[in-house]
Structures are given as C-alpha cells and as structure tokens.
N, C-alpha and C positions, 0 to 999 in steps of 0.2 A: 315315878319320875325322879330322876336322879340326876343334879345337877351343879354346876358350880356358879358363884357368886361374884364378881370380882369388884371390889372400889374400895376408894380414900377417900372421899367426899362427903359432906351433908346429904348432897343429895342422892345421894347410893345408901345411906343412914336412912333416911327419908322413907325410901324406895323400898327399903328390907325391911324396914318397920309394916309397913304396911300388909309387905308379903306373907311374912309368920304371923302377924292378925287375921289373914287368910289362909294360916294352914299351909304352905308353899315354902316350906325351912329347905334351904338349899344344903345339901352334903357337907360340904367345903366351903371356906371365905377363902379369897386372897385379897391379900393388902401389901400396902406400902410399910418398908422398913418404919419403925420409932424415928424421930425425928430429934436431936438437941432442940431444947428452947428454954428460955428462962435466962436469969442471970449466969446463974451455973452452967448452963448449958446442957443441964439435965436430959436423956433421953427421954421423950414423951408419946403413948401412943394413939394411934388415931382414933377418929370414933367407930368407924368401921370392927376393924380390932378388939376396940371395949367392949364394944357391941357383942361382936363373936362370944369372949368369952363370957360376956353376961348369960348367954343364953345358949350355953357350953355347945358350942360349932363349933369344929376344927377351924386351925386357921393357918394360913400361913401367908410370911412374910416376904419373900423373896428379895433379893436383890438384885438380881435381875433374871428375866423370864426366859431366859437360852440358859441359863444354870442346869447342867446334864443332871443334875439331882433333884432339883424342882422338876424339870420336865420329866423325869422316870415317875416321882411322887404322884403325878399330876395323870398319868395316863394309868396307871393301877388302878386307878378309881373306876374308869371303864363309865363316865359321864353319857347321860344322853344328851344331856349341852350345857353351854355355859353361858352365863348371864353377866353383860359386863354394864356398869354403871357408874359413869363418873371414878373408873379406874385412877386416873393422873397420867399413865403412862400407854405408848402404843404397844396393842398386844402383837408380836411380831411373829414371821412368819412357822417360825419353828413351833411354834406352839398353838398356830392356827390349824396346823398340818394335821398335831392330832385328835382334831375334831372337824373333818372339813363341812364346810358349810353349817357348822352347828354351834357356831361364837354370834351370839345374839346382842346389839347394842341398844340399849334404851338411853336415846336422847334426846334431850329437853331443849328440841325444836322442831318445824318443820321442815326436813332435811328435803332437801337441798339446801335450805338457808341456814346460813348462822352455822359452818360446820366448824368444828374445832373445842377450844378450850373456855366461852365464855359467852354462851347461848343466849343465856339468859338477859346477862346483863344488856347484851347487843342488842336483843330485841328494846329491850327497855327505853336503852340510851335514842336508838333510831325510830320511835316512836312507833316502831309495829303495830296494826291495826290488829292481828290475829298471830296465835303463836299455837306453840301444841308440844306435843312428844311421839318421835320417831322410833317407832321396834323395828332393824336390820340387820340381815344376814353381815355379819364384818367377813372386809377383805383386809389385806395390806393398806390401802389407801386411807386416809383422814376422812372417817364417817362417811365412808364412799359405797357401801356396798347396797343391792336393793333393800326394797323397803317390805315390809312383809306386815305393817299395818299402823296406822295414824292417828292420834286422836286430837284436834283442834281445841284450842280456848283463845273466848273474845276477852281482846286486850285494849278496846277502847278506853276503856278508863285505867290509867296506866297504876302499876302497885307497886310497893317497894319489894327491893329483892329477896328477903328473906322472906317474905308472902307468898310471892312467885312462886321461890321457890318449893314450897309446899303444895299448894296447889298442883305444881308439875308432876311431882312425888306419887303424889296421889293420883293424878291423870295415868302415871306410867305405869306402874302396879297394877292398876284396872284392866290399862291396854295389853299388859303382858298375860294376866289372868284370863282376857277374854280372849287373847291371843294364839295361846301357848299347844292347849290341844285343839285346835283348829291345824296348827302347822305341823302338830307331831303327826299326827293324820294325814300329811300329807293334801287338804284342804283349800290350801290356800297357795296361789300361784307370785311368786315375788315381783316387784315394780322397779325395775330398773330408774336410777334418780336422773333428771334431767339432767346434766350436765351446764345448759347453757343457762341454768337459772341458780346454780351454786353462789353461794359467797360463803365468807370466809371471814371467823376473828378468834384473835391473839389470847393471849393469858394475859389478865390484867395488867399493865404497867401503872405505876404510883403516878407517870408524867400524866399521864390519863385524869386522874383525878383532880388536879389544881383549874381553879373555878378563872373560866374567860369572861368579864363582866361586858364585852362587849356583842356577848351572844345573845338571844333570847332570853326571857323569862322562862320560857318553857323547856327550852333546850337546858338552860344549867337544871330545873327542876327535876328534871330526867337524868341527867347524872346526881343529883341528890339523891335518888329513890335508888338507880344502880349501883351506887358505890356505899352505901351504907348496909350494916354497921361498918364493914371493910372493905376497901381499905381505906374511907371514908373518902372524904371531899371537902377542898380547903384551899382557903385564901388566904395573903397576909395582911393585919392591919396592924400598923407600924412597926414592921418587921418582925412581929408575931402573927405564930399559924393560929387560923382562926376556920375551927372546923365548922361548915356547916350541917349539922346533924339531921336537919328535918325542914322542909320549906313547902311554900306551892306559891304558884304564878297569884301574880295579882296585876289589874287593868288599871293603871293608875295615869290619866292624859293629863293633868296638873301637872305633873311630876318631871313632865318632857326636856323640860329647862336644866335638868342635871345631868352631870356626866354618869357613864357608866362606872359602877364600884361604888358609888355616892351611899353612906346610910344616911338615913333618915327615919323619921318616928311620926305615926300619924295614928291616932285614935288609942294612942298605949301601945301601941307594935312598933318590931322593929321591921324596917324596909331597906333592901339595896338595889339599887336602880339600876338596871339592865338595858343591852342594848336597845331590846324593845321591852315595855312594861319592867314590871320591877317584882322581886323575887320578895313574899313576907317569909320571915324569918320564923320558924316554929321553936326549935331545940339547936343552940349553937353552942361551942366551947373554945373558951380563949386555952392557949398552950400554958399548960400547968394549974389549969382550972377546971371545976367540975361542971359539967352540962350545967344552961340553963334555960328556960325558955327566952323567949325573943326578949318578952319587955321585964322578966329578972336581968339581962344583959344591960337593958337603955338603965336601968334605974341604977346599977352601979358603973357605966361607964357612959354618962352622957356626953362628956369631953370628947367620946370617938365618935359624936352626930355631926353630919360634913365630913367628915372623914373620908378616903377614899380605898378600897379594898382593891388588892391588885397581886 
C-alpha cells in the first residue's frame, strides 16, 4: 500500500502520529511552504514538515498544486491513494485528475455538517450533542464528495479544543485503518452526503473571538473552550485586553441584580455576570501580564470588582 499524505495542521500531526504507531508510514508528505514569523520574520516550518523529516519521509513543499513540476513529481510515484488531512488548501482539480477517485479526506466532523475550515471549533461553539470524523472520496467541491465511512463521538459534555482535538486524531486514524482495506477491495459502496442537511463554517476570524457579556453563561463558556489556547478569547477592562483563559458556567440567582460584564468575587473567585447566570473565572490574563488564576487576579486588582468588561 503506497500512499501520499497531505497537511499543515495539528491535526494531520495528530493523525500521522498515530498512523506510523500503526505501521501505516505514507511514501510522501506534502505541506505547506515555511512561513515568516517571529520578530525577524524568520522562515519557520510546519509541524507536519518537522514531522516528515523527523522520521526521514520525503516531503515536499509546493507552492502551488497546478505547479507542472510538482504535478510530474507527484504522479512518478504511481500512488495507490492519497490521504489528505487538515491540508490548509483545496486540492484542485489538476491534481485530482491523477488519481481519480482515489484523494481520500479525513475530516473531523460529521460531514455534511460543519464542512469547511473549522469543524471542530463549530461544533464546540454550537453546542453539538454528537460530533465524529468523516473518510471521503474528494471531489472539486468543499468536503463535498461521498462518504465512505464515519465514526461518531458523544459531545454532551463539551471539552476544550485542543482535547477535541485529539481525541478526533485518534477517532480518524482508527477509522482510516479500519477503513482503508475494506475500500482497496473494493468492499465498501460510497454514501452520497445529503445535501439538504450540509452547513458550513469559515477560518476563524479574531472578530470571532471578543466576549459578548450579554449572551449566556454557557454560550461565552463555549467559546472559551473553542477558541483557546488560540486565538484565544477576550474582553476589555478599562481599555485593556483582558483574556479569558479558562471558565465554566455558574447558576448564580442573587446575582440577577447586575449588569452584564459586572465582575464580582464570591467565596475567593472571581465571577462576571452574564446575560444569563454568570461565567466563574478559572485562568485569566490582563495585557502584558502573565496567566493567573481567577482569585491570584481579585487579590492584586480588587479596584476592577464592579467593574464592567465590555
């Protein structure tokens, strides 16, 4: 079984870790160019990349996937398929061409839902009762093509994102593994995706992230769990960003009398009062100051209790 690999992501990192723990080491990686970051601007490469040469895989970088010289590289190899996972970019059609029917996507939902570039956190933020990871024949289309096998996980009790995201990692590994020769076999008959039960979400926006104090408890707690560690979640208190790191809902009916944003300190904690019920504060950080817990915060800034976040 000879195969390619494709991503830029954690969780394509995730997903490959797993795989070669299973014995399942793909021919070839592709990834995304190095990226500037830093003060400098230094070029930096991804984990995917590191990954590769950690564990001497060819790799390559492309810049882009119609490249007459990536595509010649690319079909020498004479793959029996390729595995894409948290790629970054649409695999397009020139490069679909030569492998028809044989670009496999593993994505961390259940497709038709949640297709696009931020699955995971979608599920989180909309309070998804059940979530999973989707193995699909790719087309052209935005994680449009059938499905070729599913594996569900119960999300009633919601977890933050980088937990998720493991757990998916791991679900989708499994599912490709139990998958894989079933389908080379010809086993397994594809599932056209409903169309009328698709939705749809974006690459995170930062606008995304700034905390509405007149939503829920529950609702901003769910963006607290999605958007941490990045690109976090955050509020101002007196016109400093004041990130919330870490929270959970709390039922506090005294407390009704205040406006929303309002903090407040009850029992050693700190609380900010929400449209409904009020969010306890676990790990917050004022701008230019290191994490601290809720009540290391009230003990050096009791002057912002009554305060109003916004």
């Amino acid at each position: 079984m000879k195969y390619a690999f494709f991503s830029s992501s954690r969780f394509g990192k995730l997903v490959l870790i797993e795989l070669l723990n299973c014995g399942f080491k793909p021919s070839l990686i592709i990834s995304l160019p190095p990226k500037p970051a830093g003060r400098h601007q230094e070029l930096v490469k991804n984990e995917i990349e590191l990954l590769a040469e950690d564990k001497k895989i060819p790799v390559l970088c492309p810049f882009s996937l119609r490249d007459p010289g990536f595509l010649a590289e690319f079909q020498k190899n004479n793959f029996d398929f390729a595995l894409v996972a948290g790629y970054g970019k649409i695999i397009p059609k020139e490069l679909l061409n030569l492998l028809p029917s044989k670009f496999l996507n593993l994505h961390p939902s259940l497709l038709p839902r949640w297709r696009g570039a931020s699955p995971i956190q979608s599920a989180i933020l909309n309070g998804d009762q059940v979530t999973g990871v989707s193995l699909i024949i790719m087309d052209e289309q935005l994680d449009h093509g059938p499905i070729l096998n599913r594996k569900e996980y119960d999300l009633a009790e919601p977890k933050p994102y980088p937990v998720l995201e493991e757990i998916l990692a791991k679900i989708a590994a499994q599912l490709f593994i139990e998958t894989i020769p079933l389908w080379l076999e010809n086993k397994i008959t594809p599932t056209v995706q409903d169309e009328t039960m698709a939705t749809y979400c974006s690459k995170i926006d930062f606008s995304q992230t700034k905390i509405d104090w007149q939503k829920s408890a529950d609702e901003i707690w769910r963006q607290v769990l999605a958007f941490n560690p990045e690109p976090g979640t955050y509020t101002y208190l007196k016109s400093q960003i004041f990130k919330i790191l870490s929270a959970e809902p709390a039922r506090q009916e005294n407390n009704n009398q205040l406006e929303p944003g309002t903090l407040f300190s009850q029992d050693k904690n700190l609380f900010i009062k929400c449209g409904t019920d009020s969010l306890k504060i676990l790990l917050c950080q004022l701008a230019g100051r290191k994490p601290t817990t809720g009540y290391q915060f009230l003990l050096g800034h009791k002057d912002l209790l009554n305060e109003k976040a916004g």
